[in-house]
Kinemage of the C-alpha trace (Angstrom):
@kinemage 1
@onewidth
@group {chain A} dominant
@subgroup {mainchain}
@vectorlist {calphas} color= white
{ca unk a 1} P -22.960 90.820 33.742
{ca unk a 2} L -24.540 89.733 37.106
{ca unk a 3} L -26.792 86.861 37.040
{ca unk a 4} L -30.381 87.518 36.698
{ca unk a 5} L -31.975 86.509 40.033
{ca unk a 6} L -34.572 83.898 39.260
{ca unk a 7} L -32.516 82.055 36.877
{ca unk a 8} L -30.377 81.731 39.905
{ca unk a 9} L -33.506 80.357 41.986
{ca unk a 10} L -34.149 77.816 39.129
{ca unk a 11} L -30.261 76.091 39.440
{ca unk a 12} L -30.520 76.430 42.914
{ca unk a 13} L -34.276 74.174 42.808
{ca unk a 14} L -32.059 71.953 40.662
{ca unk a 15} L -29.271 71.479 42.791
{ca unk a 16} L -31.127 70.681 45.751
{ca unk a 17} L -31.603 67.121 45.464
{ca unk a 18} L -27.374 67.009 44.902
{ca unk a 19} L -26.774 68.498 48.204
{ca unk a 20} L -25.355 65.498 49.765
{ca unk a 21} L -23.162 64.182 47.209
{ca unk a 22} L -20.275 63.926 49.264
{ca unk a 23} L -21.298 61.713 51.169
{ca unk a 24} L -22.647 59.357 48.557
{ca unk a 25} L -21.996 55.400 48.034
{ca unk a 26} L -23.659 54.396 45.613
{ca unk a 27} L -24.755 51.085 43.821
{ca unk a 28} L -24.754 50.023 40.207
{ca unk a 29} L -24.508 46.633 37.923
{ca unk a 30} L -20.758 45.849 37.051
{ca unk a 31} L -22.359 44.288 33.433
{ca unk a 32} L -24.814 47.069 32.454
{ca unk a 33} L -21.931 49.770 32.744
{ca unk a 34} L -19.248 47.912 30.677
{ca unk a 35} L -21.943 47.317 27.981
{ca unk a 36} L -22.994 50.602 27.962
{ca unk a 37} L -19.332 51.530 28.175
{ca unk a 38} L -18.810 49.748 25.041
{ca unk a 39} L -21.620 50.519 23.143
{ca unk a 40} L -20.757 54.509 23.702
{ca unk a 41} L -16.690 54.216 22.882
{ca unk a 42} L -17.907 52.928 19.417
{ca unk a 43} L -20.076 55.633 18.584
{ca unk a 44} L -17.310 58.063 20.048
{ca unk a 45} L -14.147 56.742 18.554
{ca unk a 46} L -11.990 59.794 18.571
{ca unk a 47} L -12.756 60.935 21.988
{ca unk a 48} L -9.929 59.698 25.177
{ca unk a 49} L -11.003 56.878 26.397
{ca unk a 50} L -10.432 58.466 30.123
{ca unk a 51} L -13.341 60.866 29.139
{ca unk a 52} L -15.641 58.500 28.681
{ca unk a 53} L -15.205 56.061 31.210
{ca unk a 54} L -14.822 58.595 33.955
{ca unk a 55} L -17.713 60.745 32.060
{ca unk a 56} L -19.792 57.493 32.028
{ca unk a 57} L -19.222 57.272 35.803
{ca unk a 58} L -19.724 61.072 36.664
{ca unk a 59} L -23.089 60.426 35.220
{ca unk a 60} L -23.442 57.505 37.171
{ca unk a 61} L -23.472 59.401 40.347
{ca unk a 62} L -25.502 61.989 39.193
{ca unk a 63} L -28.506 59.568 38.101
{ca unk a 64} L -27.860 57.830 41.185
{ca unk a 65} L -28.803 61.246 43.152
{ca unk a 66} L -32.395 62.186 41.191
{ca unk a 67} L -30.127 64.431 38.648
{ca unk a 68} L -30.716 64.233 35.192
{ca unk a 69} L -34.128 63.052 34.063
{ca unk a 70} L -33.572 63.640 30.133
{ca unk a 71} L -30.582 60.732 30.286
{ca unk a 72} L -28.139 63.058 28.323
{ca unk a 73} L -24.620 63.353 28.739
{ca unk a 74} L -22.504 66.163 27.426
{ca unk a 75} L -18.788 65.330 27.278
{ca unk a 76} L -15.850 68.028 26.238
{ca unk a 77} L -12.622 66.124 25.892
{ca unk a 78} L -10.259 69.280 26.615
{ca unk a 79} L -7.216 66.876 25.207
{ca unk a 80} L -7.645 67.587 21.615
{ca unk a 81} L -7.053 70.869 19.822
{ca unk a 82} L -9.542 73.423 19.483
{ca unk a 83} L -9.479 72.574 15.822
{ca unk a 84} L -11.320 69.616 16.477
{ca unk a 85} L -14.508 69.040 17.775
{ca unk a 86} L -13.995 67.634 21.080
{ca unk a 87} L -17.379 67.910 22.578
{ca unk a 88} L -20.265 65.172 22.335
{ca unk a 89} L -24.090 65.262 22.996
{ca unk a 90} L -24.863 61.592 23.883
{ca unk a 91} L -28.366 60.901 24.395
{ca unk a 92} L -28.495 57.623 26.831
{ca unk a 93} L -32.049 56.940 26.181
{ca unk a 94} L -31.109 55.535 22.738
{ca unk a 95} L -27.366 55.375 22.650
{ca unk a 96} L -26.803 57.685 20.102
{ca unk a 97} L -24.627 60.777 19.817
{ca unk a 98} L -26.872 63.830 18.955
{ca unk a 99} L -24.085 66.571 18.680
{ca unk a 100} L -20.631 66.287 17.922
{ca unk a 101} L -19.402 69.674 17.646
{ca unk a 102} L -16.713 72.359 18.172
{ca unk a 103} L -16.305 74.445 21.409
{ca unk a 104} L -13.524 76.792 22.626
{ca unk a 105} L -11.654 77.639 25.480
{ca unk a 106} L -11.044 80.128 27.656
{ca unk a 107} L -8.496 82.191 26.431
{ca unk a 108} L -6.466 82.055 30.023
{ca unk a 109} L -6.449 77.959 28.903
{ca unk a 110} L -4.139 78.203 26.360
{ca unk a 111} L -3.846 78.349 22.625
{ca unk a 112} L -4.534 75.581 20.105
{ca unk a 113} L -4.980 72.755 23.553
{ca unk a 114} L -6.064 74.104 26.669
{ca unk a 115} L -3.947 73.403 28.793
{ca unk a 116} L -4.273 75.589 31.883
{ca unk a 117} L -7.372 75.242 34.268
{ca unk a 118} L -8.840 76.931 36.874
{ca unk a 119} L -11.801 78.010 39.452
{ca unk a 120} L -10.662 81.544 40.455
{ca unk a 121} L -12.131 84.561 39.238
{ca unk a 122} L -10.887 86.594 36.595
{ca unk a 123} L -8.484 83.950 35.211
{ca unk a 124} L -9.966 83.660 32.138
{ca unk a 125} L -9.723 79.907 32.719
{ca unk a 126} L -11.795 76.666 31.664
{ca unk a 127} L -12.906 74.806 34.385
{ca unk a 128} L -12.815 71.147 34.967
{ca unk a 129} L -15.387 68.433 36.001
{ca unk a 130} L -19.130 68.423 36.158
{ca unk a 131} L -21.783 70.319 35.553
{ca unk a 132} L -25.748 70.445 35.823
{ca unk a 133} L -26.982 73.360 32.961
{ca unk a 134} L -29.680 75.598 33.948
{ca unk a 135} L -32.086 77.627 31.944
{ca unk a 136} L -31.143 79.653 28.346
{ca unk a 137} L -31.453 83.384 28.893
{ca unk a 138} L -30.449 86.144 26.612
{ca unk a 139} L -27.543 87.799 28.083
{ca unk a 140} L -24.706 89.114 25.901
{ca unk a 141} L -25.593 86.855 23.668
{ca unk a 142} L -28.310 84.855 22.907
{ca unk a 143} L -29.233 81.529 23.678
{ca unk a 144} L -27.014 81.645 26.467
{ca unk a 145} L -27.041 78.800 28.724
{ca unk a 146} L -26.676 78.926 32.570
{ca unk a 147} L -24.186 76.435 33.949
{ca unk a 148} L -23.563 75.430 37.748
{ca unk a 149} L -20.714 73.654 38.553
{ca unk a 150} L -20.769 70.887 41.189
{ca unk a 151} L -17.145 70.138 41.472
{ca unk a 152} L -15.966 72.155 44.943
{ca unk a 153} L -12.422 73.373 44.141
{ca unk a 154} L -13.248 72.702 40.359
{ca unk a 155} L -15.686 74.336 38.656
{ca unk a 156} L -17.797 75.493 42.159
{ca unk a 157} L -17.180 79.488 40.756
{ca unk a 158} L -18.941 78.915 37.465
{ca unk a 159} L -21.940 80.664 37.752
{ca unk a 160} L -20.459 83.579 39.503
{ca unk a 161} L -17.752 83.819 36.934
{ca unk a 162} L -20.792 83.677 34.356
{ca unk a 163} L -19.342 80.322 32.766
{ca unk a 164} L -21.694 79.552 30.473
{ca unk a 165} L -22.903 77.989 26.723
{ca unk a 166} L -23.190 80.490 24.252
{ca unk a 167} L -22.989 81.128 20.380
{ca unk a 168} L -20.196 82.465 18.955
{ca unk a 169} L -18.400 83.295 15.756
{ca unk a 170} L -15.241 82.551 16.500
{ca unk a 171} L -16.421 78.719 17.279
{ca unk a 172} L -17.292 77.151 14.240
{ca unk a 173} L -15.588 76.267 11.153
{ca unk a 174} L -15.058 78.984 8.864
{ca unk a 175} L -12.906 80.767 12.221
{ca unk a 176} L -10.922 77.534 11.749
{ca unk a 177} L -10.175 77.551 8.234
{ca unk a 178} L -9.264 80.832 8.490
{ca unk a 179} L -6.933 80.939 11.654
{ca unk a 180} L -6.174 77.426 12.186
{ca unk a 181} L -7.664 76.862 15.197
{ca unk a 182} L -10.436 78.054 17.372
{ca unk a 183} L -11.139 81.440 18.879
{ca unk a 184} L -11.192 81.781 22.821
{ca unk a 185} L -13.990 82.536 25.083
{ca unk a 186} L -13.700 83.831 28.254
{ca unk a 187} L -13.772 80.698 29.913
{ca unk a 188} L -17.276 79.754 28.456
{ca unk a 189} L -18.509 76.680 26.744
{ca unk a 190} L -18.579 78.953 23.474
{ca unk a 191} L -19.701 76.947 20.087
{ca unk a 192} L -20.908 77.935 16.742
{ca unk a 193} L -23.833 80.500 16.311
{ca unk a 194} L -25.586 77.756 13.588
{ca unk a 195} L -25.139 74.346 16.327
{ca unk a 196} L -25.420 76.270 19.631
{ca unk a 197} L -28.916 77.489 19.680
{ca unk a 198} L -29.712 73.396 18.695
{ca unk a 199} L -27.513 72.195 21.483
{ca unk a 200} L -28.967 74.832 24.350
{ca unk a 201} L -32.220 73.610 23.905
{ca unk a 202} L -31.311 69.833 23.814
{ca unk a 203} L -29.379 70.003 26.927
{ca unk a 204} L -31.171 72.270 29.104
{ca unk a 205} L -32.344 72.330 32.484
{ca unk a 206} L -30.556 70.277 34.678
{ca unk a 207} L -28.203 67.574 32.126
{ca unk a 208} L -25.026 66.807 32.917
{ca unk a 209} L -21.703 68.405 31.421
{ca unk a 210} L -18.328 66.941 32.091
{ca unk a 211} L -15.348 68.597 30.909
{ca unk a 212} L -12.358 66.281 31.105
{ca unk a 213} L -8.195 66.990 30.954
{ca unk a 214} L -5.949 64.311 32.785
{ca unk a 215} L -5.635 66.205 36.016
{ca unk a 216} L -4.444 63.671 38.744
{ca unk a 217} L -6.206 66.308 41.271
{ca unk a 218} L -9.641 65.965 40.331
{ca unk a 219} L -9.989 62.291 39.668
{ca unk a 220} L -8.531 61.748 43.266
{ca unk a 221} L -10.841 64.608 44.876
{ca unk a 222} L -13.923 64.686 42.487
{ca unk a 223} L -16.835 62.834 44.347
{ca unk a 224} L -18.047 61.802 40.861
{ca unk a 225} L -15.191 60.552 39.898
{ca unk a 226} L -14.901 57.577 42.656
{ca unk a 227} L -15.613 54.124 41.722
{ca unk a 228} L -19.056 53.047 42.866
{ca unk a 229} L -19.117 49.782 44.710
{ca unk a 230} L -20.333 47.468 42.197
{ca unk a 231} L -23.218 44.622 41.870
{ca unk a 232} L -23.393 42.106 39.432
């Protein structure tokens, strides 16, 4: 399925203002973070605490660079089974977490954990690291969401590998009590046809994802994943 071409305009508007993100050094208050920090890993108790701190500062960088106007913050924690749900809406603008949800895998990942990850086409793969989410279009399925990945090495081959949110039945909870665990995408975002359409529309047009494993790799070469230098 090739990507429609002004959906691929609109990402590319989005991403303009990112451009430069290599080169960024940023600036942010040492207090505010670790209180927001906090405040988050309270309402998020089950999810590694790695994924939220380096989440946190992912997002941090992207504010920093005119990204994100709607203050949300979508986190998949790729270290729990698929029989769990693993990936949080948090909306900053009140501190709450608006979706907390299942989502699968791509099938090249793994079974149960994903535990294989990877940027090449026709592996199958999830990808790693952040993302800025387009527009929804109806594609193979409905409600589909467009995802760019800004990660270079990471995630950089999303949108030409048509890594995307979608709806799908093997994603939700009656696949689960069935099977066990979750079905497998083909290295989508995939989640269930009753939360998806919800979570598509919440998160649209240009909010960060971050989808986060331990991988020693991307935390050393990720330019969201640097520290920032700090002010009190």
């Amino acid at each position: 399925m090739k990507p429609v071409k002004n959906i691929r305009l609109a990402v590319i508007t989005i991403l303009g203002v990112a451009c430069s993100l290599s080169a960024f050094a940023g600036t942010y208050s040492t207090a505010a973070n670790k209180t927001l920090a906090t405040k988050i890993a309270k309402i998020t108790p089950n999810m590694n605490p790695e994924a939220l701190k380096l989440g946190l500062r992912a997002y941090d960088h992207a504010r920093l660079q005119g990204l994100d106007k709607q203050k949300l913050l979508t986190i998949v924690d790729f270290t729990k089974p698929s029989y769990d749900k693993r990936m949080w809406v948090i909306n900053l603008n009140n501190d709450k977490v608006d979706y907390h949800t299942f989502v699968s895998q791509g099938k090249g990942s793994g079974g149960v954990y994903a535990k294989h990850f990877s940027n090449r086409i026709g592996t199958d793969d999830s990808s790693l690291g952040v993302y800025l989410t387009g527009v929804e279009y109806v594609g193979t399925h409905p409600y589909s969401l467009r995802l760019t990945g800004l990660d270079k090495g990471f995630n950089t081959n999303a949108y030409r590998r048509v890594i995307v949110m979608h709806p799908a039945a093997y994603a939700g909870r009656a696949f689960i009590k069935r099977y066990g665990y979750l079905g497998r995408s083909w290295g989508c975002f995939a989640l269930s046809t009753r939360v998806e359409p919800s979570v598509a529309k919440t998160i649209k047009n240009g909010t960060i994802i971050f989808a986060y494993y331990p991988d020693k790799k991307l935390e050393r070469d990720s330019a969201y994943l640097q520290p920032l230098t700090s002010k009190t």
